[in-house]
N, C-alpha and C positions, 0 to 999 in steps of 0.2 A: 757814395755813388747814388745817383737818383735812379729812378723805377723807370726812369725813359730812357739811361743808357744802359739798361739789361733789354737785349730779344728774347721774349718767350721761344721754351724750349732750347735755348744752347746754355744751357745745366750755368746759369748764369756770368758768362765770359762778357767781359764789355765791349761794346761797339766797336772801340778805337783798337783794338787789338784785331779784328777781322783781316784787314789786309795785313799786317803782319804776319799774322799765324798763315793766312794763304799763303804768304810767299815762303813763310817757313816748310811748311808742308809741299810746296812743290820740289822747294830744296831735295827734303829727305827724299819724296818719292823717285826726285830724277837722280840721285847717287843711288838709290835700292836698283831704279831699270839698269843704270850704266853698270852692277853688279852681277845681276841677274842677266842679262844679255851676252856677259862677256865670254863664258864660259862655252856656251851653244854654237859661238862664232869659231872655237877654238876645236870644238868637237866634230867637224865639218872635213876638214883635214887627214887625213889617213897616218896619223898619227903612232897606231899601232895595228899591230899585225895580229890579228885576234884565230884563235880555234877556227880550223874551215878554212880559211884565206887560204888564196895564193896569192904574195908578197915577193915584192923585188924591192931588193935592198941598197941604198949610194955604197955602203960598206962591206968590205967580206966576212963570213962568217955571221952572215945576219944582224950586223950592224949596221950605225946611221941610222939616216932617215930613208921610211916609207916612199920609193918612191911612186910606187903603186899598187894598188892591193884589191885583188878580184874576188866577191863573194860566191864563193865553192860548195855548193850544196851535197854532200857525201853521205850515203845511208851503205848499209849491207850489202846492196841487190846493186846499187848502181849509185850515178852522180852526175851533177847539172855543171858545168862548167861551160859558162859563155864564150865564145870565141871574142877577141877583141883583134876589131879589124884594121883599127887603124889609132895610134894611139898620138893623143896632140897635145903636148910637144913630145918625141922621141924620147926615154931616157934611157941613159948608160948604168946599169945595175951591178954591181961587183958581187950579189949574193942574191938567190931566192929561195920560198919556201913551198914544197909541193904539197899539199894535203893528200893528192891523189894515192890511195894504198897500191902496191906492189901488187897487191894480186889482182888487179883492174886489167893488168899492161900496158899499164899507157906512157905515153913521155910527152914532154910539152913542149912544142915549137915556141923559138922567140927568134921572130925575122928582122931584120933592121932595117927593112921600106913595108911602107902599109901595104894590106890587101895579100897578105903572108908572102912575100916577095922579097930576094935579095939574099943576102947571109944569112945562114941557119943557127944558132945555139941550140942544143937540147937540154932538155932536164930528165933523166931518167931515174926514177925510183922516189919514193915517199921523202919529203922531210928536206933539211938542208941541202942545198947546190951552193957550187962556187960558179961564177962568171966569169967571163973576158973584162969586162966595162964596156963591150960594144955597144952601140946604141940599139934599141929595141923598140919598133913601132907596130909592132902585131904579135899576137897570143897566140894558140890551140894547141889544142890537146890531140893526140893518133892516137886511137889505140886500134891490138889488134895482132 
C-alpha cells in the first residue's frame, strides 16, 4: 500500500474502504435507533396499572387491557384525583381499581355521556370493583 492511499490520522485504514465502512456504519447505527426507539413507543400506552392509579379494566377481576389509567396522587392528609370530563373515545370496562382509601369517603362516579351526564356506575371503597361493561365517558370522585 502506497503512503498516498493512507489519510493521516485514521489510524491507518485505506482510502477505498471510506465509503464502505460509511455505509457499514450507517447500517449499524440505523438497527441500534430502530432498537432503541422501539421500546419508548411501546411505553406510551397504559399498559399497566401501576401503585396510585386509578385503572379501568376490558376484563373482570382486573384483567385484559388498560383501558385507561388516571394518575392519583394519595398522601395521609388527603389526594389529587383529576376529574375527567369527557373521555374520547368511550370505553366499556368490566373491572376497576380505586386507590382512594376508605377512610377519605369517597366513591367515584363513572357517567356514560361526557360532562358527568347520563347513567351512573359507582365505585365504592379502596381497591378492586366489578363493572357492568357499560360505556364510560366521564370520571369523579364525591366525597363527603
Amino acid at each position: 500500500m502506497s503512503q498516498r492511499a493512507l489519510r493521516p490520522g485514521r489510524l491507518g485504514r485505506p482510502r477505498h474502504l471510506g465509503r464502505l465502512g460509511r455505509l457499514g456504519l450507517a447500517a449499524v447505527t440505523a438497527a441500534g435507533l430502530a432498537v432503541s426507539v422501539a421500546p419508548a413507543a411501546q411505553a406510551s400506552t397504559p399498559a399497566k396499572c401501576r401503585k396510585g392509579d386509578f385503572c379501568l379494566f376490558s376484563g373482570p377481576h382486573r384483567t385484559g387491557k388498560v383501558l385507561y389509567r388516571l394518575d392519583v396522587k394519595v398522601t395521609r392528609t388527603g389526594f389529587s384525583f383529576p376529574e375527567v370530563d369527557a373521555l374520547e373515545p368511550p370505553v366499556a370496562p368490566r373491572s376497576a381499581y380505586n386507590p382512594l382509601p376508605d377512610s377519605f369517603g369517597c366513591i367515584v362516579r363513572l357517567n356514560d355521556k361526557a360532562h358527568f351526564a347520563g347513567d351512573e356506575q359507582e365505585i365504592q371503597g379502596f381497591g378492586a370493583a366489578e363493572l357492568s361493561g357499560a360505556l364510560v365517558a366521564s370520571i369523579t370522585p364525591d366525597c363527603g
